[in-house]
N, C-alpha and C positions, 0 to 999 in steps of 0.2 A: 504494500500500500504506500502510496507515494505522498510525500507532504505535499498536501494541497489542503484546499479549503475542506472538499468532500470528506479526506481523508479523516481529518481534526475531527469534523463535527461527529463522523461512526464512531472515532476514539471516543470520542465525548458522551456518546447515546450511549455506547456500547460499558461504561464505565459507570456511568448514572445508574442502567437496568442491573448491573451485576451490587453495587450498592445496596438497591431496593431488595434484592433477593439474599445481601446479605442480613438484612434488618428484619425481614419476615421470618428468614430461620431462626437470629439469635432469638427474638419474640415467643418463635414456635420451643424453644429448646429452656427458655426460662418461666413458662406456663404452668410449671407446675412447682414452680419456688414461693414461698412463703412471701407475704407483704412483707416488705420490711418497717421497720419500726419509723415512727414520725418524729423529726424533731422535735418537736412538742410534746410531751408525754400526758400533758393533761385531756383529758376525757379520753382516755385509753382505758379504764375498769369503769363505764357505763354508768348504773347507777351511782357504783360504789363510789365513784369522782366524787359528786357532789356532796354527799355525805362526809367524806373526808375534810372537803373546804369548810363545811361550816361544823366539825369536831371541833374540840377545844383540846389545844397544846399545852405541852407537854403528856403522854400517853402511853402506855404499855402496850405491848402485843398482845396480852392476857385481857386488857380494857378492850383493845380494839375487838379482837375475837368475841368478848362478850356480847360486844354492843351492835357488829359490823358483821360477825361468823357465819350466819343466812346469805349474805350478798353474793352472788356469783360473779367471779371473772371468766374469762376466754382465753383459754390456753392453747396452746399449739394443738392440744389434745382433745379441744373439747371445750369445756365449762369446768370449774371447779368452785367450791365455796370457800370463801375467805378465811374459814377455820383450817381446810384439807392445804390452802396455799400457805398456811403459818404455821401448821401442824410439827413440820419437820426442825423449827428453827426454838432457838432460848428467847426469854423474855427482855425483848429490849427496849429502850424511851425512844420514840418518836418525838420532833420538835416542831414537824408541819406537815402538812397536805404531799408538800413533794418527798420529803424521806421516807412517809409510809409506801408512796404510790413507787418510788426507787427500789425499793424494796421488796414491793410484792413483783415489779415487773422483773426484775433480776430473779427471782423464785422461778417465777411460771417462764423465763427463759424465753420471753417474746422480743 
């Protein structure tokens, strides 16, 4: 193929279409990968968010669990309740909304 005009613009179509079909495979081949996580982590545990905002700081996980253990989150797995997500860890002070919710989301591993 000789440089010319014609020549350029097949480079060019022919590079654009191979593009397109690179983007629809990687698309097709990460379809079944997990969201990933939002910079923002607030309203990432549903109900339980809101409940969290308007708790009152300083808090144990034993307080939380008492008052919060019904609430479910969304785990990679499924659902689980706020009690089965703090079940495995020691009783520790929470001082706000974002260290419990840090917390639980490092737990459930989302």
């Amino acid at each position: 193929m000789g440089d010319n005009k014609r020549g350029r613009e097949k480079q060019a179509d022919d590079e654009e279409r191979r593009q397109q079909e690179r983007e629809v495979e990687e698309a097709r081949s990460r379809a079944d990968e997990a969201e990933p996580l939002r910079d923002d982590p607030t309203g990432q545990l549903g109900d339980l968010d809101e409940a969290l905002e308007n708790h009152a700081y300083p808090s144990t996980t034993n307080e939380l669990v008492e008052r919060y253990g019904g609430y479910d989150v969304e785990t990679q797995n499924g659902e689980a309740s706020l009690e089965e997500v703090f079940a495995s860890t020691d009783d520790q002070t929470y001082y706000s909304a974002d260290d419990v919710r840090s917390r639980v989301l490092g737990l459930i591993h989302r």
